[in-house]
DOMIDO-386350 format. One record per residue (C-alpha): residue in three letters; x, y, z. Coordinates in steps of 0.001 Angstrom, whole numbers, plus 524288, in hexadecimal, padded with zeros to 5 digits. Layout:
# DOMIDO-386350
ALAXYZ;...
# end
This chain:
# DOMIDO-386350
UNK9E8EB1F3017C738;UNK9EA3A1EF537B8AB;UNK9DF561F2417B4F5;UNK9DC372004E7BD68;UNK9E925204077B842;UNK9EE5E206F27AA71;UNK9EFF11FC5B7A267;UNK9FDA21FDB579EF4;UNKA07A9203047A7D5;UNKA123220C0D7A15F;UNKA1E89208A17A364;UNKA2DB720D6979E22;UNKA36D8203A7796F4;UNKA40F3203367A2A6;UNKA34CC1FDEC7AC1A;UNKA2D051F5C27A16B;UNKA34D31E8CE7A355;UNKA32E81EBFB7B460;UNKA25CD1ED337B2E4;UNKA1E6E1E3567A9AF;UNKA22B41D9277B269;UNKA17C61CF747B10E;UNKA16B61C5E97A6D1;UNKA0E791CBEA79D08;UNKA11A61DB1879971;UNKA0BBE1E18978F68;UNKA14001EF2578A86;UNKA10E21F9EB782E5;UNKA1B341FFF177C9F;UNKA1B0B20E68778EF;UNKA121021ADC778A8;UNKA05EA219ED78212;UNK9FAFA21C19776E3;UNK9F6A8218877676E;UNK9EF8C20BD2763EC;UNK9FABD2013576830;UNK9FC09207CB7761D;UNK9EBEB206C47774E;UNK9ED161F912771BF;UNK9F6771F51A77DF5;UNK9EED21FBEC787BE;UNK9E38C1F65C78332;UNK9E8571E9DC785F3;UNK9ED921EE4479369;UNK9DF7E1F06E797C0;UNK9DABF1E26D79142;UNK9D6111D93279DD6;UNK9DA341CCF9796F1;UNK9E79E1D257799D5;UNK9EB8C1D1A37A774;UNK9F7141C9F17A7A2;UNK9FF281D51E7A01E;UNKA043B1E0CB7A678;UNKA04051EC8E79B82;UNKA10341F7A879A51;UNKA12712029779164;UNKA2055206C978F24;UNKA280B20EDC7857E;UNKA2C6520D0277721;UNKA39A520CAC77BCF;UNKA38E81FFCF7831D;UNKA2F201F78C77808;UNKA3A3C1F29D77042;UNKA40DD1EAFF77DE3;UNKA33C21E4DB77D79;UNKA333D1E20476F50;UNKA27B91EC0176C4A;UNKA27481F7547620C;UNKA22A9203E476920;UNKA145420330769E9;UNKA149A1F62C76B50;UNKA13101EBA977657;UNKA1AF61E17D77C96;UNKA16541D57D7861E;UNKA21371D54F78F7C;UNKA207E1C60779765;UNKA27431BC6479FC0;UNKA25641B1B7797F2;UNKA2B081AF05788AA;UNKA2F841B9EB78207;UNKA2EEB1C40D78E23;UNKA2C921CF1E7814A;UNKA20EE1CE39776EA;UNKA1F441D8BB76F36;UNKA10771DD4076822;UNKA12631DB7375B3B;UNKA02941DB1775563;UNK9F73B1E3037537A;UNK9F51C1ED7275CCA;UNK9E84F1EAD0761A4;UNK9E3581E5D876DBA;UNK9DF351D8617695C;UNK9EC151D65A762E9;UNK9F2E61DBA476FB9;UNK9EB0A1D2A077A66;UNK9ED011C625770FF;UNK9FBA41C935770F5;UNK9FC541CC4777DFA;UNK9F5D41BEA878250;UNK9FC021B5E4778E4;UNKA09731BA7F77F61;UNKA03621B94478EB3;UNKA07171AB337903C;UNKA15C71A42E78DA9;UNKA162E19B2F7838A;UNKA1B0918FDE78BE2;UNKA16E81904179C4B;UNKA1396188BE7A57E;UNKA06241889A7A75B;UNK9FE5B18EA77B3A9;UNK9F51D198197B717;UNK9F96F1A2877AFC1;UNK9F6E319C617A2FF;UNK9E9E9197EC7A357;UNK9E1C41A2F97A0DC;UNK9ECFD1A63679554;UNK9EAE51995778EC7;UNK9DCE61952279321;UNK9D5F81A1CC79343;UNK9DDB21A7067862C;UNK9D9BC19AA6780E9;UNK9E8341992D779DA;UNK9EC5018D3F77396;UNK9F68C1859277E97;UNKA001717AF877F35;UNKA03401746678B89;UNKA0CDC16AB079095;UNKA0D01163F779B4E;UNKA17C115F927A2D0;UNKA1F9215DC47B09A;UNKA2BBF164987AB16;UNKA2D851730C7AF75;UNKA3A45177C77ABED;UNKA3A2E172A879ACA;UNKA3A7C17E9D793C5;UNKA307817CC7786F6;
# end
């Protein structure tokens, strides 16, 4: 459905938070055209990008999110739940920022993570141990 639909579903502040339940949302915030909105859609359409779900919302609702309008905002379950776009607006820039904020900075590893750490090829420390509930 993804990817026979549009690539970013439009959605108002008051449902935003309802609906980019999964772990990795990507939001637009503001005006649905110029070169940042492309930018973002762009990267809605990229392959590599499955794992995120992709919203545009209103100016109104960017700075609860930590975004300027016209800007973008990961919203996760994991770390800080709010990451705001803060380089170049340009597709490279956009995909690099958007995977170097796809995996928690401390997890227990699984499934999930291999093809984030393995495939991405990104640097990795891991420690082993029998205790589950230290906090580190």
């Amino acid at each position: 459905m993804k990817k026979t639909g549009p690539a970013a579903e439009v959605v108002d502040c008051d449902k935003l938070a309802e609906k980019a339940d999964s772990n990795l949302n990507l939001v637009y915030f503001g005006a649905e055209s110029g070169h940042a909105y492309d930018q973002f859609i762009s990267a809605a359409k990229d392959v590599t990008q499955e794992k995120y779900q992709f919203f545009v919302s209103g100016a109104d609702c960017a700075a609860t999110y930590g975004a300027a309008d016209g800007g973008m905002a990961i919203i996760r379950k994991f770390d800080e739940p709010h990451v705001a776009y803060s380089g170049e607006v340009h597709i490279k820039d956009i995909l690099a920022w958007m995977n170097g904020n796809s995996v928690p900075v401390v997890f227990e590893f699984g499934e999930d993570f291999i093809e984030p750490i393995f495939g991405s090829r990104k640097p990795a420390v891991f420690l082993f141990t029998e205790e589950k509930d230290t906090a580190y």
